[in-house]
N, C-alpha and C positions, 0 to 999 in steps of 0.2 A: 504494500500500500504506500510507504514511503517513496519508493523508487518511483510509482508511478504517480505521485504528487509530484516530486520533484520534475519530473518528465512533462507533467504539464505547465510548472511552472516554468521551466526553458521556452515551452513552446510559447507559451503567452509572451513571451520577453521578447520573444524571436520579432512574434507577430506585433508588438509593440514597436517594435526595433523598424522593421517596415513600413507598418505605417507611419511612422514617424518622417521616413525617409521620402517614401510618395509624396507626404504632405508638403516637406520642405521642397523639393523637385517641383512639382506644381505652383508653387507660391512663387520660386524663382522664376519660370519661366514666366509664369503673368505677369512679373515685375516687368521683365525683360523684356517682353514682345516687342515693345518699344525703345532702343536702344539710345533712343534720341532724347529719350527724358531723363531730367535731373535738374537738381537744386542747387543755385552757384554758395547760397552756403550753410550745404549739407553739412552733419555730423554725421561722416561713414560709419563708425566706429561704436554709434550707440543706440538704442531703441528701445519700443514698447511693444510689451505681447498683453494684448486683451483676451481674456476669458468672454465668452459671447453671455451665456446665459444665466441670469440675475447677478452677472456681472455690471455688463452693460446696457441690458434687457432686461427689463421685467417679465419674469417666464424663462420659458424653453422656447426656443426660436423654431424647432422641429414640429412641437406642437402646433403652435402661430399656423407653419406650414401647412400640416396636418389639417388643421380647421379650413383652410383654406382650399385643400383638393377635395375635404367633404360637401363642402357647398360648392362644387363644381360638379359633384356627384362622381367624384374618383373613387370614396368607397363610403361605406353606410357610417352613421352615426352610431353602433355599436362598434367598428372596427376602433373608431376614432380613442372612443370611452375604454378601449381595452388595451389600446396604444397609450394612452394615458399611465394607466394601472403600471405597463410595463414601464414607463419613463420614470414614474417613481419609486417604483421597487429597483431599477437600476439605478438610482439615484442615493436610495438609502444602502442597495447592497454591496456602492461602492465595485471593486473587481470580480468578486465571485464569478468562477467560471459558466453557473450556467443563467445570473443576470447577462452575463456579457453574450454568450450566445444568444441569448433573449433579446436582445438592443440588437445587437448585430441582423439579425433575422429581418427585427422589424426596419430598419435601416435600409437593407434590402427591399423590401416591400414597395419604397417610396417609388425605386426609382427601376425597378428590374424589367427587360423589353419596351421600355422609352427612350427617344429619344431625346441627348442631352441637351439639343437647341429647344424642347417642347419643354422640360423641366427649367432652366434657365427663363423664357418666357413666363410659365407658371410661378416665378419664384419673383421676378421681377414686379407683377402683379399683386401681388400677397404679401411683399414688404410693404407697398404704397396702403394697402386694407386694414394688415392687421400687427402691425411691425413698428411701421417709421413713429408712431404714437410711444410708445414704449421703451424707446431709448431712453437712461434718465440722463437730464441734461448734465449733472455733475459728473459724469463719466465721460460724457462725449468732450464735456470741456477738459476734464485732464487729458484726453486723446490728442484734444487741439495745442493744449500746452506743449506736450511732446515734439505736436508738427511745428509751430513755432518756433522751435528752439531749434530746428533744423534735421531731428532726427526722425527716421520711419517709423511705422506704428502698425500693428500685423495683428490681426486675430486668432484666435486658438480658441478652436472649436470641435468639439465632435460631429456638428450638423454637417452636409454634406458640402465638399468644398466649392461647389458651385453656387449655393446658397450663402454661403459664409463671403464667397466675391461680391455677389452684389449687394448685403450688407457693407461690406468694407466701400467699398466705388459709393455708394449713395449717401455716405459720412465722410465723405475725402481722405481716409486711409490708404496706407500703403497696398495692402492685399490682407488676403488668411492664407491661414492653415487651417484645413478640414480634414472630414474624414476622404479618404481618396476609393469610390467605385470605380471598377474596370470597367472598359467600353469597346468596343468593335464597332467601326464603320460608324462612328456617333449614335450607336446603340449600348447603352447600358446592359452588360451582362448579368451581373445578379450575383456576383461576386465582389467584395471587397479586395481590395490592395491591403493586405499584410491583418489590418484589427482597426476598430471604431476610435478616432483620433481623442482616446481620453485615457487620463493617469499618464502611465509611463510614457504612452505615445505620445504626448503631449512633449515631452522632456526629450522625448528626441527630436520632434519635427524641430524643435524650439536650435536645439544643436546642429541638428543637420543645414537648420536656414543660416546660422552663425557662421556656419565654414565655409558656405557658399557666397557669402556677404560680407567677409573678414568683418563681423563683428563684434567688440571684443564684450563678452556678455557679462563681465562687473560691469560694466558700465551699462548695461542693462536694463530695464523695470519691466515686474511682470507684474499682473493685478489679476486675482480670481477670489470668488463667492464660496467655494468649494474646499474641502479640505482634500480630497482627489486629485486636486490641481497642486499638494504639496510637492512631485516631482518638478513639477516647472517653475515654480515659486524658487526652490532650493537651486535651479541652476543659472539662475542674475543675481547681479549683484543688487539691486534694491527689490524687495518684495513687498506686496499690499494687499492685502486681505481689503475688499470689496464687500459691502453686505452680506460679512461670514458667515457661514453656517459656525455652530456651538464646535462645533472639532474640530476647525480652522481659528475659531477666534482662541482657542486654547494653546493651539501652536504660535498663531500670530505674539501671544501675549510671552510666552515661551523664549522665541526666537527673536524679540525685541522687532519685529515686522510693525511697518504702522498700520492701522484699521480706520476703514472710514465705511459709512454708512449714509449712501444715498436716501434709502427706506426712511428717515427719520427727515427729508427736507434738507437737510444742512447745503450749503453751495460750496462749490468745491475750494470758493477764496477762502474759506474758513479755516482749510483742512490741511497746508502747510503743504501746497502744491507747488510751490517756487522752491522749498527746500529739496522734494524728490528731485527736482530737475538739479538743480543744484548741485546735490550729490551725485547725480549721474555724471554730470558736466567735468567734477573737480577729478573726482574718482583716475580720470584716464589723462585729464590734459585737455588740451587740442595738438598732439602728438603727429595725429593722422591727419593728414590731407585726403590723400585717396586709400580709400580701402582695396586689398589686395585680392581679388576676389577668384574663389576655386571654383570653378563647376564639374558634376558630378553627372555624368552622364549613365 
């Protein structure tokens, strides 16, 4: 029994490890498409990873989605209510292998023999209905501080990374990291690339976009709601607990992490938003002019 615990915890790691790498791959290349763009005074060297869901959203952005193909009558209001159920029991159970199959499955569902230009259309439509309302402003505005200040600013999400773009594009962000499905001929297969971009994956995509971006990740900020999101928290150098859950605000308090808390109103001048930057700023210099950048093909 041991052996074959262990054996699955490899494989999760594996599958972690992958998706983390599709995510970062994806994200780069949508930076890149355009080779002509850029910031005459970029920070290469430093940036922000947003956690999507009651990070910077009120909700689950999959749900949002969800509601959204049910009233297009993509599937019944029972499937809806049972996607529900499962988004929160993988929510409370954390990595458990057979919540994650369980996400994973239904992850699957959304988009499996569609068309990724039909999905992207549907997604674009269902930000503007049941999304763009729901951002809280205090978030978007640390996001804007970041861009400000010259550096990129990336999402990390398990939602599907096509959904997590045009969140990011319709908030003037750099790009995401999402979960990454395979596709054939601009058809979704019904397979995932490696595992559902959450926990560990999270902390890879996070590394993998690092090495392909020469950025140096002290000099870093990540912000997530979740204590799930402790892998990607732990590899920047400033971390923020974001309207914690109770097992995050215990680490946050722990690990000297600051905590802020949109849910109660507060604006984000209040919250010592010029110090995060700050600390990112001093943390590396301005050392770097151009960042040295790998790609990973």
């Amino acid at each position: 029994m041991r052996l074959w615990r262990t054996s699955t915890r490899r494989e999760q790691l594996a599958r972690a490890e992958l998706a983390g790498e599709a995510s970062a791959e994806a994200a780069y290349q949508a930076e890149h498409a355009d080779e002509g763009l850029g910031l005459p005074d970029a920070d290469l060297t430093a940036a922000a990873f947003f956690d999507v869901d009651n990070t910077l959203m009120a909700g689950a952005s999959t749900f949002h989605y969800a509601r959204g193909l049910a009233a297009r009558k993509y599937f019944t209001t029972s499937d809806l209510v049972r996607f529900a159920v499962r988004q929160v029991r993988f929510r409370l159970g954390g990595e458990d292998a057979a919540d994650m199959t369980s996400a994973r499955e239904e992850a699957l569902s959304f988009v499996a023999g569609r068309s990724v230009a039909e999905i992207v259309r549907l997604g674009e439509e269902i930000y503007d209905e049941l999304m763009a309302d729901r951002i809280y402003p205090g978030a978007r505005e640390l996001a804007q501080r970041h861009l400000d200040a010259g550096q990129r600013v990336w999402l990390v999400t398990a939602t599907p990374v096509e959904l997590a773009q045009i969140i990011a594009r319709r908030l003037g962000m750099t790009g995401a990291l999402g979960t990454v499905a395979g596709t054939e001929d601009g058809v979704y297969t019904g397979r995932l690339v490696g595992e559902l971009l959450h926990g560990k994956a999270k902390a890879a995509a996070v590394r993998g976009l690092a090495a392909r971006e020469g950025l140096d990740l002290r000099r870093c900020t990540a912000y997530s709601d979740s204590v799930n999101d402790v892998p990607m928290l732990s590899v920047v150098g400033t971390a923020v607990a974001v309207n914690p859950d109770a097992q995050l605000r215990d680490v946050a308090r722990r690990r000297g992490w600051q905590i802020v808390d949109f849910r109660t109103g507060r604006k984000a001048a209040r919250i010592g938003v010029p110090s995060l930057l700050g600390a990112a700023l001093l943390a590396g210099g301005f050392a770097a002019g151009v960042a040295v950048r790998r790609r990973f093909r």
